[in-house]
C-alpha positions in Angstrom: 133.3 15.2 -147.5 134.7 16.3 -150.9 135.3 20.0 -151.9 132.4 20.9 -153.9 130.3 19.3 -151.0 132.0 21.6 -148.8 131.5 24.4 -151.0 127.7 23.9 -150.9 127.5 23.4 -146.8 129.2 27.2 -146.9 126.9 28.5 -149.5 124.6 27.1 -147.5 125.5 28.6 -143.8 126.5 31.9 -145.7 123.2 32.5 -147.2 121.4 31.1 -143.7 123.3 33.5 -141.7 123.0 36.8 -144.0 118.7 35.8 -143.3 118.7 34.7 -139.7 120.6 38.4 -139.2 117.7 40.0 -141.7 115.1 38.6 -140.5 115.5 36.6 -137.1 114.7 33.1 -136.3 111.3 32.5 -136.5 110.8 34.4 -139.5 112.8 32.6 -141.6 112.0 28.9 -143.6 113.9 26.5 -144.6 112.7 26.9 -148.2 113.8 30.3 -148.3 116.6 29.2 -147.1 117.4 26.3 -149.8 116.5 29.4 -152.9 118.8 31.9 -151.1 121.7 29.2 -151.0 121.0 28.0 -153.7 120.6 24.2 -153.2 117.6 21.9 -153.3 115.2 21.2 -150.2 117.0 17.6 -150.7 120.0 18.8 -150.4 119.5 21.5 -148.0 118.0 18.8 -145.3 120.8 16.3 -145.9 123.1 18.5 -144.6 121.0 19.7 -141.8 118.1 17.9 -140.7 115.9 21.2 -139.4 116.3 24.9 -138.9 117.5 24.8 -135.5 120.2 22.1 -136.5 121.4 24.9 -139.3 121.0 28.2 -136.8 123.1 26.1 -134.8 125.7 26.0 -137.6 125.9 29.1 -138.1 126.3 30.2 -134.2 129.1 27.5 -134.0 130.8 29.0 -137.4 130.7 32.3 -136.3 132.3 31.7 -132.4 135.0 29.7 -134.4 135.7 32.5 -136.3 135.7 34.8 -133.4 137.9 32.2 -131.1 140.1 31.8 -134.4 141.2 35.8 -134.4 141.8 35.7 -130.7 143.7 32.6 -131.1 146.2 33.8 -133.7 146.6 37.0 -132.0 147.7 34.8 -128.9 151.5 35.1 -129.7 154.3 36.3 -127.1 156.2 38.9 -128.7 158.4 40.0 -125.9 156.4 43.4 -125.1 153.6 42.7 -122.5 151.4 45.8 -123.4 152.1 45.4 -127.2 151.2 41.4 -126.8 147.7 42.6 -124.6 146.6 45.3 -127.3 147.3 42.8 -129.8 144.7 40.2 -128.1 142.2 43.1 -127.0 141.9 44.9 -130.6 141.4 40.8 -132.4 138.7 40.3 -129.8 137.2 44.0 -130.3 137.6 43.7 -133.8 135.2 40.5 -134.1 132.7 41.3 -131.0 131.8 45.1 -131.9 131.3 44.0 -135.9 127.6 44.9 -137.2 126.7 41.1 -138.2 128.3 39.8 -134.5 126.1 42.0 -132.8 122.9 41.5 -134.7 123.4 37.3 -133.5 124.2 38.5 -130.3 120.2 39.9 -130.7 119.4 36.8 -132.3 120.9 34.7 -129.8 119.3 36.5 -127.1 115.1 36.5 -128.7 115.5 32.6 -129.4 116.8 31.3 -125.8 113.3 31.2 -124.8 112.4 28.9 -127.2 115.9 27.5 -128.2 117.8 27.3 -124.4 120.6 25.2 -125.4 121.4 27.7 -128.0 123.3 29.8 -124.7 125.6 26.9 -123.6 126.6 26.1 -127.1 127.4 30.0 -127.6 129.5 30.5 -124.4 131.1 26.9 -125.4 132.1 27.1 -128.5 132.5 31.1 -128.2 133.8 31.8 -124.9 135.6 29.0 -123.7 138.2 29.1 -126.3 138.7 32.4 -125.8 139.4 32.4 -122.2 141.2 29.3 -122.6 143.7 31.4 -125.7 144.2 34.3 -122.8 145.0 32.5 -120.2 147.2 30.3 -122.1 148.6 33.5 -122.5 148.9 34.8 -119.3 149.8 31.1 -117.6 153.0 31.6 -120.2 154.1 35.3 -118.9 153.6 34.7 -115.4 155.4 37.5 -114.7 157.2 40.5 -116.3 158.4 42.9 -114.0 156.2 44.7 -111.5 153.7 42.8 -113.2 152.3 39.6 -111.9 149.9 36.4 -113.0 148.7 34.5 -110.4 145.4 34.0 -110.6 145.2 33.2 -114.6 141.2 32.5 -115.2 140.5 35.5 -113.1 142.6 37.6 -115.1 141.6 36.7 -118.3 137.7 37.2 -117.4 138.7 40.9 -116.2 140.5 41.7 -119.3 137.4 40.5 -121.5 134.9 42.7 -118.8 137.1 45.7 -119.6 136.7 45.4 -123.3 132.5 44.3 -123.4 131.6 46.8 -120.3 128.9 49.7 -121.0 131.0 50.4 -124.9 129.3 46.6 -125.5 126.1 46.9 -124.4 125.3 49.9 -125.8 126.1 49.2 -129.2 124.2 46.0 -128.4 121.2 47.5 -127.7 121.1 49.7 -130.7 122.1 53.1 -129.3 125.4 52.9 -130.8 125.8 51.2 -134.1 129.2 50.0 -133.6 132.4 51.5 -132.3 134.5 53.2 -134.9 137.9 52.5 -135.5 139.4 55.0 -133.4 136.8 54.2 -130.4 138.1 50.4 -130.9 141.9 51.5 -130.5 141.2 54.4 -127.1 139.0 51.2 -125.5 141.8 48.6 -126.0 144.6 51.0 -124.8 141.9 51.7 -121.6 141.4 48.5 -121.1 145.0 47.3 -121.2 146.0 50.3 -118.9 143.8 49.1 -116.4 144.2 45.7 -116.8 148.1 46.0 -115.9 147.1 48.5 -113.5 145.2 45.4 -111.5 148.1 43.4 -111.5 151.1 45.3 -110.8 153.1 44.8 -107.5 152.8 48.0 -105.6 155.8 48.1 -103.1 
């Protein structure tokens, strides 16, 4: 695909995403879509061949952003805690942002109608996120009193400690988000406990 091809398919997800967020799912056509991008109806369907094809797109964009942060932050630094907080504030960073939220909400209304929509979110979402943390964790095995043994466990505690009740209450709209000092006392909680759970108590 050349560059200016590429250029479009973005303008094309970017302007698909900012509507499905607006305005939901169903609400939105692809014609509106094609003027908002802007591209041609031609065009527009020869890059995606219907609307759940591009809402798909955009779910799959987004995770890959989201698995890219967590990914990068993924580096081992020497300093356990440091290298956790690291991990937890790229993954806080990404879930608790307004527009990740609002196709969490998105996500959830079209599952009814759309069910695949929910293993292609916790695939392309998820999975490489759990699989970045536990790479992780498979690496430090141990670091003093502190001990790895059961990787996949660990790594879906550490992610339950960061999206507990903080998550779903911005998720159902009582909170709007988490400000930035909110975001930095959960990842220090979170990491607290999280060594807390796997320290050697003699």
């Amino acid at each position: 695909m050349t560059q200016l091809s590429d250029a479009k398919r973005d303008a094309i997800l970017v302007a698909a995403s900012r509507m499905f967020l607006a305005e939901g799912f169903s609400a939105v056509s692809m014609d509106a879509i094609a003027l908002a991008a802007p591209v041609s109806k031609p065009t527009l369907y020869n890059y995606f061949p219907g609307k759940q094809a591009l809402f798909l797109a955009v779910v799959e964009r987004d995770c890959a952003r989201l698995a890219a942060a967590v990914d990068s932050a993924v580096a081992d630094e020497g300093d356990l805690r440091t290298d956790l907080e690291t991990i937890a504030r790229a993954y806080v960073d990404i879930v608790y942002a307004p527009e990740c939220l609002a196709l969490y909400r998105v996500i959830i209304a079209e599952l009814r109608h759309f069910p695949e929509l929910g293993r292609l979110t916790y695939d392309s979402g998820a999975i490489p996120i759990i699989d970045a943390i536990s790479r992780y964790l498979r690496g430090v095995g141990s670091k003093g009193d502190v001990r790895f043994t059961k990787v996949k466990e660990s790594t879906l505690l550490l992610i339950g400690l960061l999206t507990g009740d903080e998550f779903h209450r911005c998720l159902l709209g009582l909170a709007t988000t988490l400000s930035t000092r909110e975001r930095g006392q959960l990842v220090k909680r979170a990491v607290e406990c999280f060594l807390n759970a796997h320290r050697e108590h003699g």
